[in-house]
VOPAGU-2260 file (C-alpha; in pm, 1 decimal, decimal comma):
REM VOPAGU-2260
SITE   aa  ch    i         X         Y         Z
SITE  UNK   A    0    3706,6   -4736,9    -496,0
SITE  UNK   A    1    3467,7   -4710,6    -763,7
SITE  UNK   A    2    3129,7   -4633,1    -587,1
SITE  UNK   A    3    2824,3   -4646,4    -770,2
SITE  UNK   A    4    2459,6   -4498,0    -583,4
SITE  UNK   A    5    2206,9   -4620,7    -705,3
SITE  UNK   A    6    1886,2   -4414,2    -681,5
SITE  UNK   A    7    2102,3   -4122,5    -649,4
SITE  UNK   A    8    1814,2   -3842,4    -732,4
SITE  UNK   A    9    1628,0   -3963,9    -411,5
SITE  UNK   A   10    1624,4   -3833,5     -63,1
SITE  UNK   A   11    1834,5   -4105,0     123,8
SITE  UNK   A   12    2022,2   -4112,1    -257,7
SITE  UNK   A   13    2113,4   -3755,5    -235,2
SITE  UNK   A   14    2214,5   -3843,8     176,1
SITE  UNK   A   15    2448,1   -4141,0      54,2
SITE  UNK   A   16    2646,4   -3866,3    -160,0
SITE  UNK   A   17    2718,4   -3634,6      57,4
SITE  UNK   A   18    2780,0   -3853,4     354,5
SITE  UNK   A   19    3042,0   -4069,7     115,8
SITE  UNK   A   20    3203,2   -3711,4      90,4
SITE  UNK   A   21    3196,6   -3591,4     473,8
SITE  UNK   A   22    3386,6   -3921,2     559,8
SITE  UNK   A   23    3592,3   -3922,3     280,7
SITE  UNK   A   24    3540,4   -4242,5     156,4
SITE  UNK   A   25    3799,2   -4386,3     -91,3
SITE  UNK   A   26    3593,1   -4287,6    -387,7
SITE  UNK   A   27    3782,8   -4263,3    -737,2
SITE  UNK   A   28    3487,2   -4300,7    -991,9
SITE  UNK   A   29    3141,1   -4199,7    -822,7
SITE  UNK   A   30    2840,6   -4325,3   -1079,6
SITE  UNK   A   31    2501,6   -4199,8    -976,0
SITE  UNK   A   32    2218,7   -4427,2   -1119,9
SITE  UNK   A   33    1834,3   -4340,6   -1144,6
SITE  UNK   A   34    1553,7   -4382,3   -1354,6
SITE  UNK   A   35    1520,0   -4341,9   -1735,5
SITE  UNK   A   36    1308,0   -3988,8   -1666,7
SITE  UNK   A   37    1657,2   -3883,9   -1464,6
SITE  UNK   A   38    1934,9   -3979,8   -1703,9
SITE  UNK   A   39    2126,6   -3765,2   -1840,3
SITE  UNK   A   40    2088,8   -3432,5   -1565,4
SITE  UNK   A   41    2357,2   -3401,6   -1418,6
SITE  UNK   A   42    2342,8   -3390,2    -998,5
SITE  UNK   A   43    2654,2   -3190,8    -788,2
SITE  UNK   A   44    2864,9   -3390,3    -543,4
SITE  UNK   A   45    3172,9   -3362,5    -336,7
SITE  UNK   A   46    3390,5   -3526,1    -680,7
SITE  UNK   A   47    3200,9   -3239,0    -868,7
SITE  UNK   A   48    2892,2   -3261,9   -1127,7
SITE  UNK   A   49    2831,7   -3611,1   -1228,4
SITE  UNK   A   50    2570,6   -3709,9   -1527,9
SITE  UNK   A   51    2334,4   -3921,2   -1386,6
SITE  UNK   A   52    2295,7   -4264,0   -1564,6
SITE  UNK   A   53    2014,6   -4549,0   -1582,8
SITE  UNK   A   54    2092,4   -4845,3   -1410,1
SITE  UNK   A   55    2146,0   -5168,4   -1628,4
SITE  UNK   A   56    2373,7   -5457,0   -1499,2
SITE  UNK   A   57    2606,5   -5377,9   -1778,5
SITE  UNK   A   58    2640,7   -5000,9   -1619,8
SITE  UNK   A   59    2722,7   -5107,6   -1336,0
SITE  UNK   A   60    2993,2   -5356,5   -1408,3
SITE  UNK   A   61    3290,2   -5296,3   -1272,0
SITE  UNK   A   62    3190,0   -5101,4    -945,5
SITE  UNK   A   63    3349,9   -5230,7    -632,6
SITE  UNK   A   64    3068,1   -5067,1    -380,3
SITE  UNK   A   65    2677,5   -5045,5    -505,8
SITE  UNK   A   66    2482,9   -4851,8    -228,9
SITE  UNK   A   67    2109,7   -4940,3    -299,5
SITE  UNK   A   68    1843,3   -4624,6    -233,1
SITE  UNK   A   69    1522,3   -4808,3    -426,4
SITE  UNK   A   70    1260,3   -5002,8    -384,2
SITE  UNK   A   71    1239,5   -5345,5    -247,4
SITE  UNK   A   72    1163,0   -5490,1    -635,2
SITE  UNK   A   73    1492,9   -5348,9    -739,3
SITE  UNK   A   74    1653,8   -5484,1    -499,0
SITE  UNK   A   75    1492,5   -5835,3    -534,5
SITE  UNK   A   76    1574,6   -5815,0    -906,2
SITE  UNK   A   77    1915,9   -5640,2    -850,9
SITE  UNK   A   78    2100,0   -5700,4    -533,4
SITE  UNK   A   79    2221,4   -6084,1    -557,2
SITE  UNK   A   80    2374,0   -6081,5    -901,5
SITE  UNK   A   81    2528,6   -5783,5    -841,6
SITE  UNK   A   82    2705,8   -5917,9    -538,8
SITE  UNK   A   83    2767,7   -6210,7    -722,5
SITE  UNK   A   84    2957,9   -6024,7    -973,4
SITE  UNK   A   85    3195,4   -5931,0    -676,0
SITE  UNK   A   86    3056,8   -5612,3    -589,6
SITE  UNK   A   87    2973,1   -5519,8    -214,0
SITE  UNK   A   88    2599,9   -5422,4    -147,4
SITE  UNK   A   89    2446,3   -5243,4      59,8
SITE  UNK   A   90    2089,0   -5245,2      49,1
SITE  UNK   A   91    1853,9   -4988,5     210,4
SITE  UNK   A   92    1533,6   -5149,0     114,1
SITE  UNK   A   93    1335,7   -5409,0     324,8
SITE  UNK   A   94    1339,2   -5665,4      60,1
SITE  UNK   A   95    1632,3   -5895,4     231,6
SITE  UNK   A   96    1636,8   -5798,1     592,8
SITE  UNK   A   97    1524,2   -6083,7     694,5
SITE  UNK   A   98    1678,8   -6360,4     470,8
SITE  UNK   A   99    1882,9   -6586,2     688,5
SITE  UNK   A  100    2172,9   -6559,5     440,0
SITE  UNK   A  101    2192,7   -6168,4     448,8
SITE  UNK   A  102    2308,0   -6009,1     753,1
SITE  UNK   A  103    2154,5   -5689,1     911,1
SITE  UNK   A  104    2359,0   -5504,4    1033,0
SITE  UNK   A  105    2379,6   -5167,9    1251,3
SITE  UNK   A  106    2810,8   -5128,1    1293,8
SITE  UNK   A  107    2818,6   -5011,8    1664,9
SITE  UNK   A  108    2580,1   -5358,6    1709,2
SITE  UNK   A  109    2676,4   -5624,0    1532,3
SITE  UNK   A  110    2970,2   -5492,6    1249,8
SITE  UNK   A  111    3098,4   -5877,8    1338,7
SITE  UNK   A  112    2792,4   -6020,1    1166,5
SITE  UNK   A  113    2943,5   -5845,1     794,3
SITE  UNK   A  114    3259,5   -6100,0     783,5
SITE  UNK   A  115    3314,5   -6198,5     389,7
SITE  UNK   A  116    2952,5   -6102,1     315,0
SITE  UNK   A  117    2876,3   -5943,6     -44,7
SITE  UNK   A  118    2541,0   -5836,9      53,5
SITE  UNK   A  119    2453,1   -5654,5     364,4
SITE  UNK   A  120    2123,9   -5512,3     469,9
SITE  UNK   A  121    2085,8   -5194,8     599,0
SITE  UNK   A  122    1742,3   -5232,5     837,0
SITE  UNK   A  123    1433,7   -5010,3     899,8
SITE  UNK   A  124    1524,7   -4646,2    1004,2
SITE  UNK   A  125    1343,3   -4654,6    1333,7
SITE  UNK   A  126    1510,6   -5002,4    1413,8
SITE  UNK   A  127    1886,6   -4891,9    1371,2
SITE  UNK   A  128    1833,2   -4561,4    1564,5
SITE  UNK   A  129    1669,6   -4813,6    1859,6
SITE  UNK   A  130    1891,3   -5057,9    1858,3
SITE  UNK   A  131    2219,2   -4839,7    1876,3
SITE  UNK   A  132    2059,8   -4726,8    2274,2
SITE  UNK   A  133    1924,8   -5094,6    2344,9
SITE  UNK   A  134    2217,5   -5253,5    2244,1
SITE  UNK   A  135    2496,9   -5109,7    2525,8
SITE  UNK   A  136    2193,9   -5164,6    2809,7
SITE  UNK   A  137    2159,2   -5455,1    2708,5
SITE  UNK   A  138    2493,5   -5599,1    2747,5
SITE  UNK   A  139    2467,9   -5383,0    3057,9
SITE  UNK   A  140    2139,7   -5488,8    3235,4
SITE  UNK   A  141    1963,6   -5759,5    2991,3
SITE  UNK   A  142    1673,0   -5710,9    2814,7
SITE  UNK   A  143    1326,8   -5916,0    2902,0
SITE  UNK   A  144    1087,5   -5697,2    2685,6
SITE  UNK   A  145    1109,0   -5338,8    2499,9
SITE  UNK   A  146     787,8   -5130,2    2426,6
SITE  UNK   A  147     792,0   -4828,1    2185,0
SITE  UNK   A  148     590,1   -4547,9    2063,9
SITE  UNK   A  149     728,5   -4381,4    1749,7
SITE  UNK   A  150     712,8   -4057,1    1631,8
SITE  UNK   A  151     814,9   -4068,6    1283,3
SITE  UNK   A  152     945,3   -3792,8    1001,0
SITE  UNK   A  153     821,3   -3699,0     659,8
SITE  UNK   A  154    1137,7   -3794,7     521,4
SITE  UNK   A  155    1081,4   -4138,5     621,9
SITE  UNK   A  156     851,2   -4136,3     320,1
SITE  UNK   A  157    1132,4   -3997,3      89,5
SITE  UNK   A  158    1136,3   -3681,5     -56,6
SITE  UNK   A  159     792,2   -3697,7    -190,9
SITE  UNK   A  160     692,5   -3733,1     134,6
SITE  UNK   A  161     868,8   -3386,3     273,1
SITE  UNK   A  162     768,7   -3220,1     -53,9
SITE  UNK   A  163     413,4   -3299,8      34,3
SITE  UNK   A  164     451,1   -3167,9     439,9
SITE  UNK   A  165     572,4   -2843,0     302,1
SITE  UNK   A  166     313,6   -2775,4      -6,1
SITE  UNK   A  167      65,1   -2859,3     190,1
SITE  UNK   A  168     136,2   -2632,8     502,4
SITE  UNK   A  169     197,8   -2371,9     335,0
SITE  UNK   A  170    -193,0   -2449,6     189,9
SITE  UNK   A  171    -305,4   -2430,2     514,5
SITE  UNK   A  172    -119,9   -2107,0     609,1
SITE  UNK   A  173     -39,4   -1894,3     301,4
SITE  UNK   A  174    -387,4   -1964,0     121,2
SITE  UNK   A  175    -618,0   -2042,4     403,2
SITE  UNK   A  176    -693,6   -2384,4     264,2
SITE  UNK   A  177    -769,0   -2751,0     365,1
SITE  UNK   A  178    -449,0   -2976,6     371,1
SITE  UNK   A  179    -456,4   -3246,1     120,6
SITE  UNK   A  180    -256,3   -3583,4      63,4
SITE  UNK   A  181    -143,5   -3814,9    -171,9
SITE  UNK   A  182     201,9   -3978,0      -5,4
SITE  UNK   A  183      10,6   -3978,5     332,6
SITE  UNK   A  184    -291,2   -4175,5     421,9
SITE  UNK   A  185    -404,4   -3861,4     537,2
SITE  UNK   A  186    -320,1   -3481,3     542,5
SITE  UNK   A  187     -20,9   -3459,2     806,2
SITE  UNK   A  188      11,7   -3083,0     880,8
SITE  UNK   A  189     -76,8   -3036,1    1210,7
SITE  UNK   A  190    -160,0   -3387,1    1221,1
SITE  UNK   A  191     -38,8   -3695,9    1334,2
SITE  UNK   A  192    -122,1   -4050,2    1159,9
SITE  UNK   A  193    -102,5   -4341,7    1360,3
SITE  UNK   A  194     -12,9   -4544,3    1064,4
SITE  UNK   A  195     296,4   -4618,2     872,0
SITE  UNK   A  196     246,2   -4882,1     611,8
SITE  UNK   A  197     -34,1   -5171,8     585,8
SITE  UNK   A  198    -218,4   -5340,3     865,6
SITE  UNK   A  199    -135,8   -5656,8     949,5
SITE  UNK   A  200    -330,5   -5951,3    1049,6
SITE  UNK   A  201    -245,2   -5922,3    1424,5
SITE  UNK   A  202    -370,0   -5534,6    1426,8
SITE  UNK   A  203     -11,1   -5404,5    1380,1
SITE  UNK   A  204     131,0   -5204,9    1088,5
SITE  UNK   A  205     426,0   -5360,6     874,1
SITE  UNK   A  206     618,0   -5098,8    1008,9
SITE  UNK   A  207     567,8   -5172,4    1344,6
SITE  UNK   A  208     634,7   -5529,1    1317,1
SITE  UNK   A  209     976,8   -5472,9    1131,8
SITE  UNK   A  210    1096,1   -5309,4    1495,8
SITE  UNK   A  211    1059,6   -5628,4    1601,0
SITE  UNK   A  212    1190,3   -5872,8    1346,5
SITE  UNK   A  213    1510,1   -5634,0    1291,2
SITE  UNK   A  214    1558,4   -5556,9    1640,8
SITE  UNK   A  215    1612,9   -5959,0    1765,2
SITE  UNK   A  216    1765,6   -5994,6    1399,3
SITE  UNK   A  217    2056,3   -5772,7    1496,2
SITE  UNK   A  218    2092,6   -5792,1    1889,9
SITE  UNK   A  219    2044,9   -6136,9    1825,4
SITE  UNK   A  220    1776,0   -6198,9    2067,3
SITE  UNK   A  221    1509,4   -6400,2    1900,1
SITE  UNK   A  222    1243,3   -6446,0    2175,0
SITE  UNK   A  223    1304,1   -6049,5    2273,6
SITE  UNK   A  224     945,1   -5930,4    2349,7
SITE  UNK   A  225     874,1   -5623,0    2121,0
SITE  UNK   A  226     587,4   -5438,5    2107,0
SITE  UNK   A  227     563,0   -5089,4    1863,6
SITE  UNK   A  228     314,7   -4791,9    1788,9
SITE  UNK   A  229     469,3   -4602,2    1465,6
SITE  UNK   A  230     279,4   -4246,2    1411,9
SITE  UNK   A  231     365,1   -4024,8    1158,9
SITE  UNK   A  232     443,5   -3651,5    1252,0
SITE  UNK   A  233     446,8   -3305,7    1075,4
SITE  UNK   A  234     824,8   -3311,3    1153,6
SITE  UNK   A  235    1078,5   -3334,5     829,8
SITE  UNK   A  236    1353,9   -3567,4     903,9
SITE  UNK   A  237    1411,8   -3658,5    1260,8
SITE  UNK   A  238    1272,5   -4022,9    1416,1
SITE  UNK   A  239    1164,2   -3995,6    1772,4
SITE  UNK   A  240    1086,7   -4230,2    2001,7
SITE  UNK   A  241     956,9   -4321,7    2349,6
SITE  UNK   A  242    1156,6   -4641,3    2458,4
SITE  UNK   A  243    1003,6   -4861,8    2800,1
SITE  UNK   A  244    1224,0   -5178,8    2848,6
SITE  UNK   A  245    1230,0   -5418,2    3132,7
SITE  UNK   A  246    1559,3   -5556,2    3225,2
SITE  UNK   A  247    1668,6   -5895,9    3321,1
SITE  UNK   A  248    1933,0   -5756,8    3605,5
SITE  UNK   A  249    1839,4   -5437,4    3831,5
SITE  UNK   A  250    1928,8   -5068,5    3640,3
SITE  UNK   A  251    1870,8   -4738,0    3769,0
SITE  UNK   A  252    1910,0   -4414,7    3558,2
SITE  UNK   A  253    2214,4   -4331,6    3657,9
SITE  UNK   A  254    2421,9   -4636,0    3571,5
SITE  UNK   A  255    2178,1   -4621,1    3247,9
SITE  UNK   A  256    2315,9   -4273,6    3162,7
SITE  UNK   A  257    2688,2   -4384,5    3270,0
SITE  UNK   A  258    2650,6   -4663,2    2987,3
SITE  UNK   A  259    2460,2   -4456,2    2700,3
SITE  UNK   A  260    2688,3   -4147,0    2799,8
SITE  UNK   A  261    3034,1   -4402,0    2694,2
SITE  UNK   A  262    2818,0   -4598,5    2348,6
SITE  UNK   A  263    2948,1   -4509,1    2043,5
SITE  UNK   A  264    2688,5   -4355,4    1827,6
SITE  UNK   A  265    2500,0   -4185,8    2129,8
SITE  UNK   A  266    2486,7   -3857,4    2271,3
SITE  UNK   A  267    2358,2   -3811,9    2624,2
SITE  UNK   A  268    2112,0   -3526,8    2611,3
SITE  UNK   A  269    1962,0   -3514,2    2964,3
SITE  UNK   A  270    1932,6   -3239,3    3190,8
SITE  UNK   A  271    1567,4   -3185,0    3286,2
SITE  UNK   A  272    1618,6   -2891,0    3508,0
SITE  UNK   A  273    1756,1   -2693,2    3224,1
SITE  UNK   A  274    1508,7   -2791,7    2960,5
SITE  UNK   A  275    1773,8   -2983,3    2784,4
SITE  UNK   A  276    1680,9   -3345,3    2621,0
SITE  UNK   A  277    1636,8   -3488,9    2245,9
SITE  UNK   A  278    1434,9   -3297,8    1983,5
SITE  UNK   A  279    1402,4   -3308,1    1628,0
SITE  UNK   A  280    1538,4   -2948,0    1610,0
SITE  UNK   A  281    1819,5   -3058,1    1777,6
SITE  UNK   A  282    1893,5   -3393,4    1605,4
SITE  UNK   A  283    1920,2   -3264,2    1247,9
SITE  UNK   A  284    2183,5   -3365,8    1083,8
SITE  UNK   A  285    2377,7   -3547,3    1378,1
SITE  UNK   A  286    2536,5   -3906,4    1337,2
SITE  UNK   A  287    2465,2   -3983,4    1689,0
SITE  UNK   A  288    2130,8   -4076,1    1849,3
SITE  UNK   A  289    2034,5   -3847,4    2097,0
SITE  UNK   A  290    1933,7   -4016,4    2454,9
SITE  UNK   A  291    1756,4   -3856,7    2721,6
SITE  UNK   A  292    1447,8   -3814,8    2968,7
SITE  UNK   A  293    1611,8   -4148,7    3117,9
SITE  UNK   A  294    1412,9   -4267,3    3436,3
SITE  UNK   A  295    1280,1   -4548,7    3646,2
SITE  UNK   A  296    1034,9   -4674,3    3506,0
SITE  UNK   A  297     754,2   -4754,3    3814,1
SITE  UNK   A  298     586,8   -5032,5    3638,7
SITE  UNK   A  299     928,2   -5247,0    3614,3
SITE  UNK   A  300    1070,5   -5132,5    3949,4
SITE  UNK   A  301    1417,5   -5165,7    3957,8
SITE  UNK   A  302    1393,2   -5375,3    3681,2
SITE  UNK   A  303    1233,0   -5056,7    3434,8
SITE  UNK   A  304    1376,2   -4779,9    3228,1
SITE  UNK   A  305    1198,8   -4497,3    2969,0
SITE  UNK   A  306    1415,0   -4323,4    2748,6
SITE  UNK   A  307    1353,9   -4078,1    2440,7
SITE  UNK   A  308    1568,4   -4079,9    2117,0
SITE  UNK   A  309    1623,3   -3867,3    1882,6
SITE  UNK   A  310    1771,2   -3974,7    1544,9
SITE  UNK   A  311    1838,0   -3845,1    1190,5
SITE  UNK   A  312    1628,1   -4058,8     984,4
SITE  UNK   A  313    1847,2   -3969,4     670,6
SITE  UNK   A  314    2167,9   -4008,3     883,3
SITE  UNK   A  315    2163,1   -4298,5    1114,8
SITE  UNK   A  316    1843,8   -4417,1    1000,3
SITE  UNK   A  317    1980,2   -4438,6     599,7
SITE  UNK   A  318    2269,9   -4300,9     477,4
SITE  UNK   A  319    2536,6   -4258,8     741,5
SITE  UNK   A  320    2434,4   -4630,8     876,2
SITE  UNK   A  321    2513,1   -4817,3     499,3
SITE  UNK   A  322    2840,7   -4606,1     485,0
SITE  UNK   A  323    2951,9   -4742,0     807,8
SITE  UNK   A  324    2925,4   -5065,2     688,2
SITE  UNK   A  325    3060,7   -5022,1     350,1
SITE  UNK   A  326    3354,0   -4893,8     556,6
SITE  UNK   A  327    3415,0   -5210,5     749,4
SITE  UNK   A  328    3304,6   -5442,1     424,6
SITE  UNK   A  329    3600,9   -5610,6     227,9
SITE  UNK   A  330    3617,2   -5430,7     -84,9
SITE  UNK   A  331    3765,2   -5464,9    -406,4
């Protein structure tokens, strides 16, 4: 296949390339795209060095697969015509989640949903490592309502935003200074922000309220009752997040754990007495979601569960997610 990535130099970019590569994805001609500043280095992948180009419509002619890593603009500007030129794309930006013609898709979920369809979405990083856990207890047990604290990654702001955790933490340490910030709203090391993009009119971030629009997007629930608190933590690339859900039919933690332990795309991780359950540490670089802490929730009764996850916001929360569906997408 020829395989073009487009925003190649970035974080989730760089992700793409090298997940393409583990899997061994049919690639034949791999062109990496980025900005004009970018053109011309040349960036090492699995195929070897490749020159990176800029991205016009005429480059990318031709290409059978287009994964997108760049901003929702591009992808406004970009994303149809390319599909309507025949090539499959896979779009990691919010732009068209939510467009009723585009499906959003997380495989293990709802890979039916990708049929003939040119243009797939890949959703929000925090909703696809959710919704690969809700999804099996749901079919399982129902869902009535989810409620979920975040605890989000520098790399969900990209590589600027990692760059940024590191320089200044090593400000704080190596030179005895104050932390400052330019990605971040404010400094993050040894911080935590309890805001991820803009405040909306109903007191919840834009972040927070994509949990819920992608979530009953995908699981195809659209009265699921979702409510989410996204906080940004001096971690560098692994989601986590503290999952309450009230079930329509009676669960207990076992049976829970019996249905996570068989989902594809989770790993159980849940023995208390031996200190053993999801962590960032832990998580890095792993396809699957890590589960754990599972219990009764006493709230719900026999009706409530609280789990943690653990997931690899580069991974299943970018990359490894838009190359599972570029796997199952008709190409060529």
């Amino acid at each position: 296949m020829r395989v073009g990535v487009i925003g190649a130099t970035g974080a989730v970019g760089k992700e793409l390339v090298e997940v393409l590569g583990k899997r061994r994805f049919p690639v034949t001609t791999l062109k990496l795209f980025a900005s004009a500043r970018s053109a011309g280095t040349r960036q090492q992948t699995p195929w070897g060095e490749v020159a990176i180009e800029e991205f016009t419509p005429a480059a990318a002619k031709g290409l059978d697969l287009a994964l997108l890593a760049v901003s929702g603009d591009f992808a406004k500007a970009h994303a149809r015509a390319l599909a309507a030129e025949g090539v499959a794309v896979v779009d990691n930006s919010s732009a068209l989640r939510l467009e009723p013609d585009v499906p959003l898709v997380v495989p293990e979920v709802n890979a039916d949903a990708i049929g003939d369809h040119k243009l797939i979405a890949n959703p929000n990083c925090t909703t696809a490592i959710l919704v690969v856990a809700l999804e099996p207890l749901r079919q399982a047990f129902g869902l009535k309502r989810v409620i979920v604290s975040t605890y989000q990654a520098a790399s969900g702001a990209g590589a600027e935003g990692m760059a940024e955790l590191e320089q200044e933490s090593r400000r704080v340490l190596l030179e005895g200074g104050q932390p400052g910030h330019a990605v971040f709203a404010h400094p993050l090391p040894f911080n935590v922000i309890p805001q991820i993009d803009s405040f909306q009119p109903n007191g919840y971030t834009r972040e927070e309220m994509k949990v819920a629009w992608e979530s009953r997007k995908i699981m195809g629930l659209p009265d699921l009752l979702v409510s989410c608190t996204a906080v940004r933590i001096p971690t560098f690339r692994v989601h986590a997040e503290a999952v309450t859900i009230e079930t329509e039919r009676p669960v207990t933690p076992e049976a829970a754990r019996a249905v996570l332990a068989r989902a594809a795309g989770v790993k159980v991780v849940d023995d208390p007495a031996q200190q053993r359950y999801p962590m960032p540490l832990t998580a890095t670089g792993q396809d699957d979601v890590e589960a754990g802490r599972i219990r009764a929730n006493p709230v719900f009764g026999d009706h409530g569960l609280d789990i943690f996850l653990c997931g690899d916001q580069l991974l299943k929360g970018a990359a490894l997610n838009a190359v599972q569906i570029a796997e199952r997408m008709r190409l060529g």
